[in-house]
C-alpha positions as CSV (number, residue, x, y, z in Angstrom):
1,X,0.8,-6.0,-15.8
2,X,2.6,-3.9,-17.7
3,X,5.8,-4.0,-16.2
4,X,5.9,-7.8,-16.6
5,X,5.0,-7.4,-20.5
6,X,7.5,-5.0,-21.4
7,X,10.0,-7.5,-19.6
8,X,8.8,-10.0,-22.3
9,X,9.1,-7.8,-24.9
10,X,12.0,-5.7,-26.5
11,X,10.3,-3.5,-27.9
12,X,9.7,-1.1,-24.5
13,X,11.5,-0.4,-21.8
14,X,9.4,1.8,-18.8
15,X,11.7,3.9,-17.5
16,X,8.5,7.0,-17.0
17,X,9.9,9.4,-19.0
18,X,8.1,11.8,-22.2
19,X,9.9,9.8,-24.5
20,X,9.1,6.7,-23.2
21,X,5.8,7.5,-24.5
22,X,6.1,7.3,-28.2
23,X,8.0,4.0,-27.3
24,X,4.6,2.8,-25.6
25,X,2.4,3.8,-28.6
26,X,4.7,1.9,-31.1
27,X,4.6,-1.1,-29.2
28,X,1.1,-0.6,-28.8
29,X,0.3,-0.5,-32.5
30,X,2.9,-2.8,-33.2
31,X,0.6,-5.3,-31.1
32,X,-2.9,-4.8,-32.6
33,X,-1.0,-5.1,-36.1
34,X,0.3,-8.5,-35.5
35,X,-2.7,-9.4,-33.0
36,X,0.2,-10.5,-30.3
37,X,-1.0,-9.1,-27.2
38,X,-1.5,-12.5,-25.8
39,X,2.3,-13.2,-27.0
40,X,3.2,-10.2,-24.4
41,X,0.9,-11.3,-22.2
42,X,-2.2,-9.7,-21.7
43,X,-5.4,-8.8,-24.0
44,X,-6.0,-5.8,-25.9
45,X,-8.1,-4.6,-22.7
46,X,-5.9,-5.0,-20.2
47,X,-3.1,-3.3,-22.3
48,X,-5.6,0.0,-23.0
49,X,-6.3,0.2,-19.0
50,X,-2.7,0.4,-18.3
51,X,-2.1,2.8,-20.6
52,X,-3.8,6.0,-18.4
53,X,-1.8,5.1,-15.4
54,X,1.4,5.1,-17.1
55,X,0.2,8.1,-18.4
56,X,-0.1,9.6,-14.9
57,X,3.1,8.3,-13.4
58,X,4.9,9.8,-16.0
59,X,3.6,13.1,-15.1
60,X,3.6,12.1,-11.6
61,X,7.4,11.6,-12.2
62,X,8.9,14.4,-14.6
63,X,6.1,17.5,-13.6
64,X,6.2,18.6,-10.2
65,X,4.2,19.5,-8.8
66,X,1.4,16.9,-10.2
67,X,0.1,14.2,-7.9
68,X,-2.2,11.3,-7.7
69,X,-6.2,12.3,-6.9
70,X,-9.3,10.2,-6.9
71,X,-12.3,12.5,-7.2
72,X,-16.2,12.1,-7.7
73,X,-17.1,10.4,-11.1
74,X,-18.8,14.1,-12.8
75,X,-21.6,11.9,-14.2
76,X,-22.5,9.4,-11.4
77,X,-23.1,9.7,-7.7
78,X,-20.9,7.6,-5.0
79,X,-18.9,6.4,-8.1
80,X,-14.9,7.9,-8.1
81,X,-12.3,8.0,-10.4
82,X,-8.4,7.9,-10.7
83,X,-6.4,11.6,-11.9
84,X,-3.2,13.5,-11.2
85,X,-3.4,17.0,-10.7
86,X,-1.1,20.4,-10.6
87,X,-2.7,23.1,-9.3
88,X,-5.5,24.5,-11.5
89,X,-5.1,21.0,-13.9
90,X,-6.6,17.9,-13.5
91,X,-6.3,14.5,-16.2
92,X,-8.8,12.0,-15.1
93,X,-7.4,8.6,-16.1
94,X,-10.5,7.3,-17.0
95,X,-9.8,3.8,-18.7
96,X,-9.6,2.0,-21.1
97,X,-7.7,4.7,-23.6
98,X,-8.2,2.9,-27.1
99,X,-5.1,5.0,-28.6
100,X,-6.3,3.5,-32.2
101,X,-9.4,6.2,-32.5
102,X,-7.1,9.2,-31.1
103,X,-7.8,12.1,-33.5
104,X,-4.9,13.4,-35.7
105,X,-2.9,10.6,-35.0
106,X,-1.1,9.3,-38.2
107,X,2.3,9.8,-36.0
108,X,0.8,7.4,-33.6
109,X,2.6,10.0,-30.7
110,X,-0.7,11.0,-29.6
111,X,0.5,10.2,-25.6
112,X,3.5,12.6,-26.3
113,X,2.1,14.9,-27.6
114,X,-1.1,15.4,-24.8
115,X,2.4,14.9,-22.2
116,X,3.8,18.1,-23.4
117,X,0.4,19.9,-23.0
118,X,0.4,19.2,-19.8
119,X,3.6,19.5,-18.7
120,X,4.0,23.1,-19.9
């Protein structure tokens, strides 16, 4: 879903690298300011669940050794969820990220920013 709306739009290109993670956020924001997600071609929803797998192929991508996982929900029995993981560090992708209520984000680079904790 993603894909297909940055193909619509000009203001993001995925090509899965840090960078291209500010890129994401701006677009993102640019699209709850002018209420055009429909205009790219999903909702606000589907837009906030794509957002952790990005996420995680970009780590996926530029951090080796960090892979794809699907572990035991902590919380719920028989339910799983989707993460990447290098050796002692696991991100769960839980979705949807709503990057709007991200702490300390006036820079709107929250994405970046959590990248290059990881990635260190």
């Amino acid at each position: 879903m993603l894909r297909r709306a940055a193909e619509r739009s000009a203001r993001f290109t995925l090509d899965f690298t840090a960078d291209s993670l500010k890129g994401l956020e701006q677009w993102y924001f640019q699209l709850i300011e002018t209420g055009s997600f429909e205009t790219a071609g999903l909702t606000r929803m589907d837009f906030e669940r794509c957002v952790p797998a990005y996420f995680g192929e970009v780590l996926v991508r530029t951090c080796p050794p960090f892979e794809w996982v699907v572990e035991e929900y902590a919380f719920a029995s028989g339910k799983y969820e989707l993460g990447v993981r290098r050796q002692l560090v696991t991100v769960m992708l839980t979705v949807p990220w709503d990057l709007s209520v991200r702490p300390n984000n006036r820079r709107r680079q929250s994405l970046w920013r959590e990248y290059h904790q990881h990635a260190a």
